[in-house]
C-alpha positions in Angstrom: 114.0 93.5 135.4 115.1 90.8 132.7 117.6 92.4 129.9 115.9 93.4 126.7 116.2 91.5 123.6 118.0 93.2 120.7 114.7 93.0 118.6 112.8 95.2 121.2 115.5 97.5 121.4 115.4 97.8 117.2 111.4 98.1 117.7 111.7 101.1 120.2 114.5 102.8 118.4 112.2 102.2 115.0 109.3 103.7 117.2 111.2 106.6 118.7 112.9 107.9 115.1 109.2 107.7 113.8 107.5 109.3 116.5 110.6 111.7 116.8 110.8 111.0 120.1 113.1 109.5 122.8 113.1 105.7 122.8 113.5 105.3 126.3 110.3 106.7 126.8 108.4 104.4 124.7 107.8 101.4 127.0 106.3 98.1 125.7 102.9 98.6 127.5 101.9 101.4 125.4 99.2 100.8 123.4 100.3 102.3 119.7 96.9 104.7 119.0 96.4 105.4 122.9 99.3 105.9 124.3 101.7 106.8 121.2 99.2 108.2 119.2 99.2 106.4 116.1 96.2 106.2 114.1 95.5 103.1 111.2 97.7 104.9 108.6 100.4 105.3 110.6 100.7 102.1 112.2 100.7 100.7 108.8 103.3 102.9 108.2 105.2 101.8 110.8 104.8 97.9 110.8 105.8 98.2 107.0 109.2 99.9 108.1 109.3 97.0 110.4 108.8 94.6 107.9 111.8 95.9 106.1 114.1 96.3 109.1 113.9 92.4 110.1 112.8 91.1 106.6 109.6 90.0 107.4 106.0 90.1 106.1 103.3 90.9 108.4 100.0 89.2 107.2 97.0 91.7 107.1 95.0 89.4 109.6 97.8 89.2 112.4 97.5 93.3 112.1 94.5 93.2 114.7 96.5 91.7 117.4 99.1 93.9 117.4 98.1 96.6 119.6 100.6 97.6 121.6 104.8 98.0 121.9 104.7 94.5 123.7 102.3 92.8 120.9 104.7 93.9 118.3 108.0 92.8 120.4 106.6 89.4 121.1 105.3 89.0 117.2 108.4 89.9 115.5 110.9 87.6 118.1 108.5 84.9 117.4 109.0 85.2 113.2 112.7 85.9 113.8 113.8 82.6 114.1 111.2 81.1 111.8 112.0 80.1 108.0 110.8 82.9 105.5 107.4 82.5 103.7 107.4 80.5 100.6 108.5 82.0 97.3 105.7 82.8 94.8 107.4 80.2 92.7 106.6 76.8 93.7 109.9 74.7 94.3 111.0 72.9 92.0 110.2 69.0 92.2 113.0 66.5 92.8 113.9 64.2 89.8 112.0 60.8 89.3 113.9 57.9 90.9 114.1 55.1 88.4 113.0 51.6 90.2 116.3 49.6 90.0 116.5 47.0 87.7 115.2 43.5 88.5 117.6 40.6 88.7 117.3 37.8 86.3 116.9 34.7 87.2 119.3 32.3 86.6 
């Protein structure tokens, strides 16, 4: 059995204190309502802690794939390494280049 990743070991842990439960029993085939119980609110709930524990933002239409421990796992390591979403504030635009000067003729 391959070594878990750090981030699935945060997820479990983040799983387990929620559920108040035992991480190690929380495996990543568990579905999150059937096998763990967790019903829309709560799942919410927990992708928003999440969220905050690797600095992330979860778009409201990548919600629906995320259905069990695995789904969440693979999601979160695959954002990890990417660049954060854009600021709400544009960025700023790189000063104009003046043309250089034409040479004269002589």
């Amino acid at each position: 059995m391959p070594a878990e990743s750090d981030i699935a070991v945060r997820i479990r842990t983040a799983l387990g204190e929620y559920l108040k439960r035992d991480p190690a029993s929380i495996e990543p085939r568990h579905a999150l309502r059937e096998d763990l119980g967790l019903d829309s609110m709560a799942t919410i709930e927990l992708l928003f802690k999440i969220e905050e524990v690797f600095d992330l933002q979860i778009p409201d239409q990548d919600l629906q794939q995320l259905t069990k421990v695995s789904d969440v796992i693979a999601y979160v390591e695959g954002r990890v390494g990417r660049p954060a979403a854009p600021a709400s504030k544009p960025p700023a635009k790189p000063p104009a280049q003046r043309p250089a000067p034409r040479k004269k003729k002589g």
